[in-house]
C-alpha positions as CSV (number, residue, x, y, z in Angstrom):
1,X,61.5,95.1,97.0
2,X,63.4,97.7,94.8
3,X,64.5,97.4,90.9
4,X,67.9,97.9,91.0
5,X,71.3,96.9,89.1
6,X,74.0,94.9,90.6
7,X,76.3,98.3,90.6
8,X,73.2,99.9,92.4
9,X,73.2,97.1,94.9
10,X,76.7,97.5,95.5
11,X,76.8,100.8,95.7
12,X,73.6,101.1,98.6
13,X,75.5,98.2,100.3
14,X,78.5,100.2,101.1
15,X,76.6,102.7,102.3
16,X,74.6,100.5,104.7
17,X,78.1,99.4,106.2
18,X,79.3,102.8,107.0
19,X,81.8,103.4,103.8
20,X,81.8,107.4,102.9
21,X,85.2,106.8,100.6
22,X,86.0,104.9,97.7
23,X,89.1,105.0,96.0
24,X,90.1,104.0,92.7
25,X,90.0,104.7,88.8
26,X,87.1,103.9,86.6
27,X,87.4,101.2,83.9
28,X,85.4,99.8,81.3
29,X,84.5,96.8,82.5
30,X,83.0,98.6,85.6
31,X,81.1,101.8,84.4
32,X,77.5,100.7,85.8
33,X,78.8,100.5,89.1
34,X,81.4,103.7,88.8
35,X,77.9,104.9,87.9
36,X,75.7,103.9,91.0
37,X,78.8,105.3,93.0
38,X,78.8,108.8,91.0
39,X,74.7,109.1,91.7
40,X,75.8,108.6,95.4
41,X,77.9,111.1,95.8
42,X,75.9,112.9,98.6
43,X,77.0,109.6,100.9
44,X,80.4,108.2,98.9
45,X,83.1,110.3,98.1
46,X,85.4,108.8,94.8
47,X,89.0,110.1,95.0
48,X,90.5,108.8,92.0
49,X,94.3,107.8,92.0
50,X,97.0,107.8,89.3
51,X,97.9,104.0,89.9
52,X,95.8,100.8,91.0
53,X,98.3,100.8,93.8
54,X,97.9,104.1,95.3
55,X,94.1,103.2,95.0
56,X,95.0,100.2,98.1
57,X,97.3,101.3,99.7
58,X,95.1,104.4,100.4
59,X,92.4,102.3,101.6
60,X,94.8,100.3,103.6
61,X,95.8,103.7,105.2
62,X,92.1,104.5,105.6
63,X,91.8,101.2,107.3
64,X,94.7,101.3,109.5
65,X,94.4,104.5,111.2
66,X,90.6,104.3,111.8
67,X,89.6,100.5,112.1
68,X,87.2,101.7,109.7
69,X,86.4,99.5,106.3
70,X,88.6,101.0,103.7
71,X,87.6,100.4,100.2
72,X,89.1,100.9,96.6
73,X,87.9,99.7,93.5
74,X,90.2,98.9,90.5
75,X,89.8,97.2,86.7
76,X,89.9,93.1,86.4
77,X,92.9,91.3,85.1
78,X,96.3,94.2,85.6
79,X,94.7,96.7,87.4
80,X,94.2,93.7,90.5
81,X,97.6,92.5,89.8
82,X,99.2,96.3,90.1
83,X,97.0,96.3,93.8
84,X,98.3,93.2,94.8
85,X,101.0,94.9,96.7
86,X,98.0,96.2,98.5
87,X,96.0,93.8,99.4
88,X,99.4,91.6,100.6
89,X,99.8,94.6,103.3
90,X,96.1,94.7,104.5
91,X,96.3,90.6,105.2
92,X,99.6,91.2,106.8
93,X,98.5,94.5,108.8
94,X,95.3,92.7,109.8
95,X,93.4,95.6,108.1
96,X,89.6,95.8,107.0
97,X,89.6,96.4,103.1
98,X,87.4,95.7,100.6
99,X,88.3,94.9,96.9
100,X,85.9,95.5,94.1
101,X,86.5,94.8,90.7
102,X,85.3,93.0,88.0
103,X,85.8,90.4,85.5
104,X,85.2,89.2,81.5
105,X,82.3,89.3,80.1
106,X,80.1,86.0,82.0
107,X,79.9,83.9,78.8
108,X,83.4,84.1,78.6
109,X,84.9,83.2,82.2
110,X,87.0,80.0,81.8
111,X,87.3,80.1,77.8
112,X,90.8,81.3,77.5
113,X,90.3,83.4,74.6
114,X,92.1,86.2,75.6
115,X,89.7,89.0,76.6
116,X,90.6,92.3,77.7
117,X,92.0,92.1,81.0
118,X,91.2,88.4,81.4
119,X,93.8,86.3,83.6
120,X,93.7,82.1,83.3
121,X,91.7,82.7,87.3
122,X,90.7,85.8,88.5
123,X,88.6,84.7,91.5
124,X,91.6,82.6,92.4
125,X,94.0,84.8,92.5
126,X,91.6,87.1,94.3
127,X,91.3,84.7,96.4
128,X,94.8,84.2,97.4
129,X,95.1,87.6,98.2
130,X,92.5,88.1,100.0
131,X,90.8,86.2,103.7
132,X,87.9,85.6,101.6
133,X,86.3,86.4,97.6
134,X,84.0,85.9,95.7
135,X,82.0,87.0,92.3
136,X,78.3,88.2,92.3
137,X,76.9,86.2,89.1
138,X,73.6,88.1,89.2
139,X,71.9,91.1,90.5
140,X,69.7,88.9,92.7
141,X,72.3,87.7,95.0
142,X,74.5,91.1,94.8
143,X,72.8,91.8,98.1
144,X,74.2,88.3,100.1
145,X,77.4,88.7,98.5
146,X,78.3,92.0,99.7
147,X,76.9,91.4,102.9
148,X,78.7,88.1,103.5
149,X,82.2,90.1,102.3
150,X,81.5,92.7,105.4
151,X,81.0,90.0,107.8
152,X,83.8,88.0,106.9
153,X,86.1,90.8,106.8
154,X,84.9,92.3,110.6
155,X,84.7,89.1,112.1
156,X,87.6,87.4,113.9
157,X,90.7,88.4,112.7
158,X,90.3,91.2,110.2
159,X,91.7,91.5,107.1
160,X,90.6,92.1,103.6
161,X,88.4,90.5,101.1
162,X,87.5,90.9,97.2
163,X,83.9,90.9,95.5
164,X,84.3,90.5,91.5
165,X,81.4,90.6,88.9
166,X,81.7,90.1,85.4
167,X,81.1,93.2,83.1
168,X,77.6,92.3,82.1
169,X,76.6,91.8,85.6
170,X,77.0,95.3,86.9
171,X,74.4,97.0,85.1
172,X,71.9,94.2,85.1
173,X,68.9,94.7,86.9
174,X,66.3,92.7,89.6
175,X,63.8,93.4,92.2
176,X,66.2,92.9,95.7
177,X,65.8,93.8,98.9
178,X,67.3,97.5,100.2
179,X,70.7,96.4,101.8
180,X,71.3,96.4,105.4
181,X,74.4,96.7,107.3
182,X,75.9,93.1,108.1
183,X,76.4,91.5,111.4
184,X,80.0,90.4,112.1
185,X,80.4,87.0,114.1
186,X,80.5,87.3,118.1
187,X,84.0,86.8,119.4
188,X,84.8,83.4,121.2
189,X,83.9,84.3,125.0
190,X,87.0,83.7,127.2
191,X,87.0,80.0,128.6
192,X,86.7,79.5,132.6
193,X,89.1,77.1,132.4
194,X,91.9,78.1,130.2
195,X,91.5,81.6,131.9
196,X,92.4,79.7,135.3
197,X,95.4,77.9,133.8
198,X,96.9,81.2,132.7
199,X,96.1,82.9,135.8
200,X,98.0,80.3,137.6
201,X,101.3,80.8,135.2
202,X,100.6,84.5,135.9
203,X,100.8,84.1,139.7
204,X,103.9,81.9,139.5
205,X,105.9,85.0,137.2
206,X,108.4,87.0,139.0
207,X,109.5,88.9,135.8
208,X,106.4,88.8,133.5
209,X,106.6,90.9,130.0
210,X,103.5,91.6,127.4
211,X,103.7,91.8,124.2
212,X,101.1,94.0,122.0
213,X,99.9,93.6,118.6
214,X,97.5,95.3,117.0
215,X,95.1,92.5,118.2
216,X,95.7,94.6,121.2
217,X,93.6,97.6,119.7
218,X,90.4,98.3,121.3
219,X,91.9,96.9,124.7
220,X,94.1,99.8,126.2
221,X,92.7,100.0,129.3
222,X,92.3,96.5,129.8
223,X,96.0,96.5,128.9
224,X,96.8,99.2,131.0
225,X,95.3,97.4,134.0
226,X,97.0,94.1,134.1
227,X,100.6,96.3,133.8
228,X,100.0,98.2,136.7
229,X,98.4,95.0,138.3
230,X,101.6,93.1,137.4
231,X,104.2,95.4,137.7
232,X,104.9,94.2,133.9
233,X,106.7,95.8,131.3
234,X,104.7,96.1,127.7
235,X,106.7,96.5,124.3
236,X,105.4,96.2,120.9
237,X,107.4,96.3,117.3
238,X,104.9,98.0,115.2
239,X,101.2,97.4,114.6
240,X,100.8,97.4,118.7
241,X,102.8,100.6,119.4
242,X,100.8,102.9,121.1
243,X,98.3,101.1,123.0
244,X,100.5,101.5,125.7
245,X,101.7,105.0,125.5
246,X,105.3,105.0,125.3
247,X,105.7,107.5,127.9
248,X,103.7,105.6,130.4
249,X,106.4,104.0,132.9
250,X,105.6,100.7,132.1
251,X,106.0,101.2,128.3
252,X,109.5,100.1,127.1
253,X,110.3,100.5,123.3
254,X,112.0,97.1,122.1
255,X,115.5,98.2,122.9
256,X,115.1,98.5,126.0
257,X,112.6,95.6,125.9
258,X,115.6,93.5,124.7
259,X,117.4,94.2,128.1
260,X,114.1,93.2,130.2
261,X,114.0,89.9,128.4
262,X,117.2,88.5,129.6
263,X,115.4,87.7,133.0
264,X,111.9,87.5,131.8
265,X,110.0,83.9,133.0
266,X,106.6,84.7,131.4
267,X,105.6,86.1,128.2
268,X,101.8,87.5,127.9
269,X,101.2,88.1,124.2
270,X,98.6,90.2,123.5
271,X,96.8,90.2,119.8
272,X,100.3,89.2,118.5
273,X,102.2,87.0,116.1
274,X,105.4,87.6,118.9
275,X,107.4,88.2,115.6
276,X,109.6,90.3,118.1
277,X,110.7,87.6,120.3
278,X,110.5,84.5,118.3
279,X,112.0,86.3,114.4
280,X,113.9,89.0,115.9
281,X,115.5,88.3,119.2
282,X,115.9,84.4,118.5
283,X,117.3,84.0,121.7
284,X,114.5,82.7,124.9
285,X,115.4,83.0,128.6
286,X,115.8,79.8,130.5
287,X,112.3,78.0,131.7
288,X,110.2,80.6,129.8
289,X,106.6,80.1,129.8
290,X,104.0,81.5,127.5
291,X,100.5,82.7,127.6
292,X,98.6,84.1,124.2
293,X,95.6,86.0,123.9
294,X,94.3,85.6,120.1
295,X,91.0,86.1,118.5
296,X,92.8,83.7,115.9
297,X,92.5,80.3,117.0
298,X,95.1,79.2,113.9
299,X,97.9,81.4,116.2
300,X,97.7,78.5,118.8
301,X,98.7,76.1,116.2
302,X,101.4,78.1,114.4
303,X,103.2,78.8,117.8
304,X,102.2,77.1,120.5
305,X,102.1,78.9,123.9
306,X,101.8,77.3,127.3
307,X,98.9,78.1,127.7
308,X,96.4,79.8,124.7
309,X,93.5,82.0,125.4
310,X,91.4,82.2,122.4
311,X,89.1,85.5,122.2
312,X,88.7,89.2,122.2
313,X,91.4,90.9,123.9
314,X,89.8,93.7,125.6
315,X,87.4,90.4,126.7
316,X,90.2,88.1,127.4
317,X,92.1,90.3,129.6
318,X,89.3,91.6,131.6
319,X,88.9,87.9,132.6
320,X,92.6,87.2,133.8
321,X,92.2,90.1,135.5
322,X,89.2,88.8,137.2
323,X,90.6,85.7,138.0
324,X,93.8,87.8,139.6
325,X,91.7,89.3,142.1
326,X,93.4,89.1,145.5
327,X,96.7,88.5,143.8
328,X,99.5,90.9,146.1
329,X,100.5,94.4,145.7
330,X,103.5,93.8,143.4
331,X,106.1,96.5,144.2
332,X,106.9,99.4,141.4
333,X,109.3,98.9,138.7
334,X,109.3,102.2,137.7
335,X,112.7,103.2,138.8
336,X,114.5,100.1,137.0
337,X,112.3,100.1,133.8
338,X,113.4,103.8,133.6
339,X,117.2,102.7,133.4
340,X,116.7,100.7,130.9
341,X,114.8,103.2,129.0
342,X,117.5,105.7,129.5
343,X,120.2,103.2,128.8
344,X,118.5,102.2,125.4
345,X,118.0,105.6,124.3
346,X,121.8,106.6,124.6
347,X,122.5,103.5,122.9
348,X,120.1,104.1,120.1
349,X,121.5,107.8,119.9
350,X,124.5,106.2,118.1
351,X,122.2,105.5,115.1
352,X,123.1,108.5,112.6
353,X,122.1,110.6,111.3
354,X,118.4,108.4,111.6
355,X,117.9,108.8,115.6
356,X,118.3,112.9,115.2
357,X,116.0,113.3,112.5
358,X,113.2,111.1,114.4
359,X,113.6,113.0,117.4
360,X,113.0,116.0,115.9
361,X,110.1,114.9,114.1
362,X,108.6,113.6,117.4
363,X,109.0,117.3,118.2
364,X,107.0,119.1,116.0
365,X,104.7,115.9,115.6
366,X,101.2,116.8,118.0
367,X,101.2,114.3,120.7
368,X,97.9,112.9,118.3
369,X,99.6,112.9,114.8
370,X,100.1,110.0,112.7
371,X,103.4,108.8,112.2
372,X,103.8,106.9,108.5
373,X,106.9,104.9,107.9
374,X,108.7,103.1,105.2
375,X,111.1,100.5,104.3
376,X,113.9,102.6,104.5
377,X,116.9,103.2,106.7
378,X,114.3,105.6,108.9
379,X,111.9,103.6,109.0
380,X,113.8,100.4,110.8
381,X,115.3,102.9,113.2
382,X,111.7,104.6,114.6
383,X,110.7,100.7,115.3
384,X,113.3,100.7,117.6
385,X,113.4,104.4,118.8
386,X,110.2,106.7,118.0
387,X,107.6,107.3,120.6
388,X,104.1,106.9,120.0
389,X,101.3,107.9,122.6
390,X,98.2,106.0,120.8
391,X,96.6,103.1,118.7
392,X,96.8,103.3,115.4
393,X,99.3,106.2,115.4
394,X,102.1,104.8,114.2
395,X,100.5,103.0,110.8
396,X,103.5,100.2,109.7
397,X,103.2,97.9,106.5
398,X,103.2,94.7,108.7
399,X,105.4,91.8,107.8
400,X,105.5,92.6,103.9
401,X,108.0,95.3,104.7
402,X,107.1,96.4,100.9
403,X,109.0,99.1,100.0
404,X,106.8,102.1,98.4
405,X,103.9,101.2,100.6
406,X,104.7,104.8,102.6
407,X,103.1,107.8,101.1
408,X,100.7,106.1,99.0
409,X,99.7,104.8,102.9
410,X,99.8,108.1,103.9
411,X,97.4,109.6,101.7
412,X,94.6,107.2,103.0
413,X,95.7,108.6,106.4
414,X,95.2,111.5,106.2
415,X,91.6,111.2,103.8
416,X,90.5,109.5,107.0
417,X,91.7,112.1,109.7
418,X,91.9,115.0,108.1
419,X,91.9,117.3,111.4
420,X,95.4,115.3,112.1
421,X,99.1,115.9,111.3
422,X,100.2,113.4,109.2
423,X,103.7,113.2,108.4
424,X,105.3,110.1,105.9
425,X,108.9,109.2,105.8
426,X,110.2,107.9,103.1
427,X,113.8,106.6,101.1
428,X,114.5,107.9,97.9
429,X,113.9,104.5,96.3
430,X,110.5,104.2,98.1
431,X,109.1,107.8,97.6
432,X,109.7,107.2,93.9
433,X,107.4,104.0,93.8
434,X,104.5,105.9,94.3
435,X,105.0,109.7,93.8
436,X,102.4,110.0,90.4
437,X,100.4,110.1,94.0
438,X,101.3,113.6,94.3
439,X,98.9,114.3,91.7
440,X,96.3,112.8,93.9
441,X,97.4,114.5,96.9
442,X,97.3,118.3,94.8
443,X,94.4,117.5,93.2
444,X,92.3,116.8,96.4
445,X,94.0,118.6,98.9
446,X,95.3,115.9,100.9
447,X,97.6,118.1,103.4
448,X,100.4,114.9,104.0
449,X,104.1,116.4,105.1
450,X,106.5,113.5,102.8
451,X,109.8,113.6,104.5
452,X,112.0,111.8,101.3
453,X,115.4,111.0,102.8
454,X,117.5,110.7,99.5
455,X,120.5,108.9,99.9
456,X,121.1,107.6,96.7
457,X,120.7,104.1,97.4
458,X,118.5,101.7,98.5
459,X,120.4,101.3,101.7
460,X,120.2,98.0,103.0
461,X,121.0,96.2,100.1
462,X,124.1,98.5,99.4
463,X,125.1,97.8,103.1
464,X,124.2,94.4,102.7
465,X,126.4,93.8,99.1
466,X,129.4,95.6,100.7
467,X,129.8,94.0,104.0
468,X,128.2,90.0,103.1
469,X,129.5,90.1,99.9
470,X,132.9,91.3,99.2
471,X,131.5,94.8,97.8
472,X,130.1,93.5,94.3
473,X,127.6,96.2,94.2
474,X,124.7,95.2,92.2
475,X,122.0,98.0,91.3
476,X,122.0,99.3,94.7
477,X,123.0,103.2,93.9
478,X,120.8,105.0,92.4
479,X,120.3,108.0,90.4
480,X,117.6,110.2,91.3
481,X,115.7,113.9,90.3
482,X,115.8,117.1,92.0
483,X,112.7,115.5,94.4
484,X,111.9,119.4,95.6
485,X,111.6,120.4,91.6
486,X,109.6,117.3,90.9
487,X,107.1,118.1,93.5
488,X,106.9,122.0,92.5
489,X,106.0,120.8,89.0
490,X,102.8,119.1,90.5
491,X,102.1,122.1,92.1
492,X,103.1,120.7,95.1
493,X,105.1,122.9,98.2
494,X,108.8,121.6,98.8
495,X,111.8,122.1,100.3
496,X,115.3,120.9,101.6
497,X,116.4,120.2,104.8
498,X,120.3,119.6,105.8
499,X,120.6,118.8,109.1
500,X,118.0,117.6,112.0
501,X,117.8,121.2,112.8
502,X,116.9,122.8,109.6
503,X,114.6,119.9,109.6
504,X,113.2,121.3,112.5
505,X,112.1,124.9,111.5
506,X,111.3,123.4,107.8
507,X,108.6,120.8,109.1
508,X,107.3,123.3,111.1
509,X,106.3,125.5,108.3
510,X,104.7,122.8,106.1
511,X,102.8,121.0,109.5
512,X,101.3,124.9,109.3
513,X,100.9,125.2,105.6
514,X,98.4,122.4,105.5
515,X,98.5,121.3,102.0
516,X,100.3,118.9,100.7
517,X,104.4,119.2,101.2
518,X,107.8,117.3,100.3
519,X,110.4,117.8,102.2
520,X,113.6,116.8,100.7
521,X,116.7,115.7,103.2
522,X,120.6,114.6,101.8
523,X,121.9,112.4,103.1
524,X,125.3,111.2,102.0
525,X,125.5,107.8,100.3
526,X,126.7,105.2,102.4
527,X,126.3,107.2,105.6
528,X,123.8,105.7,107.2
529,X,124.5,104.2,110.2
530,X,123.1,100.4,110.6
531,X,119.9,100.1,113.0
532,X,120.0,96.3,112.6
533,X,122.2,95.5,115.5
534,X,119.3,96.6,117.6
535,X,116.4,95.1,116.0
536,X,118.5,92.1,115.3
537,X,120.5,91.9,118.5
538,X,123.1,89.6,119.8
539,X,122.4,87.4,123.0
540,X,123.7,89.1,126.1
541,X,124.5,85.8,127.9
């Protein structure tokens, strides 16, 4: 056994699990463990941020993009409030990330005599934000605490957790045990019998679709496999694009998709809450049967499939392919999946001036960049329209859709791939929720390209307030700074770009520059042209 503090403890935990980055800014209440992470810093790297929020959503990007455990680490009481954003992203975006912070003095949890920082329950509102939390009371279970928060985190469905310690915890000390890397929970093994009935639903299908989430990661050639062995087209909204590339001929972006499912009799969904079917189509073919693959046996409650397959996808589908065996050639779909590809993207090419700016950045984006979007009037139209070749490429905020999640995102992106183009688009209202970031980004050298698209509004409630309700604008416009002056006074590069074209040359010049760049574009106020008839569309029968 080893003497060592509960920040120590911490501290040699996170590097038993693989973590080499923490972000975050110190605080009082944690010194002794920003302490044990400073004497680390041959194995932990600390990049400090200028807001509790840029600290998670940077680990969130870290997360995301790698699979990796990303972890920040902020003050009790407002600084876990301001990274509540955050942490509702990672739960939503089924993301690894760990939450440390701290609490009141011990003697004082529960009083209610207003302590710095103190909130009426902080381990419960940790907890609510969290899969799982809980608080490390003394140094002698530090050890079992932190382990238990890496296997609850990696195990099943991931997503993140919290660890708390009260401020006169960190630096006490005991004789523990060295930590040791923990030991996530084996995944469900497929069962031989549900594996059969969805086999026999697969047989029957004459027009069979699968649906990717990003329970789907870690399975693309599994996924691959039963396309080709189906003939079946594979779509995905966000979190799944990619597993699939988008170029393969059995890939169809949900446009297109949308087309497919008018005749579709089976839907596969893979690692998927099927948000695109059930929440944005709304409409379901006539005798449509479902089969789910979930590591998340809660999915096969919340929406019931026909038939539910609860276990590891990569697993799962290896086993209805199995069962398949001997199933005839099916005959290639090629030709007609690439109508409706080509029919989708001349539709989509009506979306102004959002489609022309995407394709260009899918230009001068390497085939293995990382595309970052936003809530913005961009971001909807790449769900719909922007190609992405691999998991975890395209990093999305899930179903928060919280605007100013974008760059902040970004940053952890690129901390975590740093050989990779990473380019963010963002709304002028968005950018501005997290651009003290640029600080961060100048002061570590955290090469993002931040495309702002400043149109003076936050778009879709403008659009919204002028078309639902009789024009009664109601802070929708807004007033913004010079954004390529406001970057140059960090000591950031920027620059404008007027049209897709001048885009084109501009974005090529700061991919090269690799440093951190902002690249403003104007668009006029209003302009826009709505994506939502496409991600929202209208039955076609």
């Amino acid at each position: 056994m080893t003497r060592m503090t509960t920040g120590e403890v911490m501290a040699k935990s996170l590097i038993a699990n693989g973590v080499d980055t923490v972000f975050g800014i110190p605080s009082a209440h944690m010194y002794d463990f920003n302490d044990a992470i400073a004497r680390e810093a041959e194995s932990i790297r600390f990049i400090h941020t200028r807001h509790e929020q840029g600290a998670g959503y940077m680990a969130y990007g870290y997360a995301k993009s790698t699979g990796r455990v990303g972890t920040y680490t902020v003050v009790p009481g407002p600084g876990l409030l301001n990274s509540g954003a955050a942490l509702c992203t990672a739960y939503g975006g089924n993301a690894p990330v760990m939450c440390l912070t701290g609490n009141i003095m011990s003697h004082l949890i529960g009083q209610g005599r207003g302590q710095l920082h103190e909130l009426p329950d902080h381990l419960g509102t940790l907890k609510g934000l969290t899969k799982w939390a809980e608080r490390i009371n003394h140094p002698a279970e530090a050890g079992a605490v932190m382990n238990e928060g890496f296997r609850q985190m990696l195990s099943g469905r991931q997503r993140p957790v919290g660890i708390e310690a009260p401020w006169d915890v960190f630096g006490m000390a005991a004789d523990v045990d060295m930590p040791e890397a923990a030991q996530p929970v084996a995944a469900p093994r497929p069962d031989p019998e549900v594996v059969e009935k969805a086999a026999a639903l697969i047989r029957e299908a004459k027009n069979p679709m699968i649906m990717l989430g990003s329970g789907a990661i870690g399975a693309e050639a599994e996924v691959a496999e039963l396309a080709r062995l189906l003939q079946a087209p594979v779509t995905a909204h966000r979190s799944g694009k990619g597993i699939l590339a988008d170029d393969d001929p059995l890939a169809l972006l949900p446009p297109a998709a949308w087309h497919y499912w008018q005749t579709c009799d089976l839907l596969i969904g893979i690692g998927s809450r099927l948000e695109l079917q059930y929440f944005r189509w709304r409409w379901m073919p006539e005798g449509l049967k479902v089969v789910r693959v979930d590591i998340d046996p809660t999915e096969m409650v919340r929406l019931k499939p026909d038939v539910g397959l609860v276990t590891e996808s990569a697993a799962g589908i290896r086993a209805l392919i199995d069962e398949l065996k001997g199933l005839p050639e099916r005959s290639s779909r090629e030709a007609e999946l690439g109508k409706l590809k080509a029919d989708a993207a001349e539709a989509l090419s009506s979306v102004q001036p959002q489609e022309g700016y995407l394709r260009v950045i899918r230009d001068v984006l390497p085939r293995d960049g990382f595309f970052v979007e936003e809530v913005s009037q961009v971001g909807f139209t790449a769900r719909m329209c922007f190609p992405v070749y691999a998991a975890r490429q395209y990093v999305t905020c899930g179903y928060q859709d919280n605007l100013g999640f974008g760059f902040n995102t970004a940053l952890g992106v690129k901390v975590a791939n740093p050989d990779k183009v990473v380019i963010s688009v963002s709304g002028d209202g968005g950018f501005m929720f997290g651009v003290q970031e640029l600080a961060t980004a100048k002061q570590f050298g955290i090469a993002v390209v931040a495309i702002v698209f400043n149109n003076s509004a936050y778009g879709n409630v403008r659009r919204d307030q002028q078309t639902v309700y009789g024009n009664r604008l109601l802070g929708a416009d807004l007033e913004n700074p010079d954004f390529v002056a406001l970057a140059q006074s960090f000591g950031v590069m920027a620059m404008k770009a007027d049209s897709p074209e001048d885009l084109r040359g501009k974005l090529a010049e700061a991919v090269q520059a690799n440093e951190p760049v902002v690249i403003e574009v104007s668009i006029p106020r209003g302009s826009d042209t709505s994506p939502w008839p496409f991600i929202h569309p209208a039955p076609l029968k």
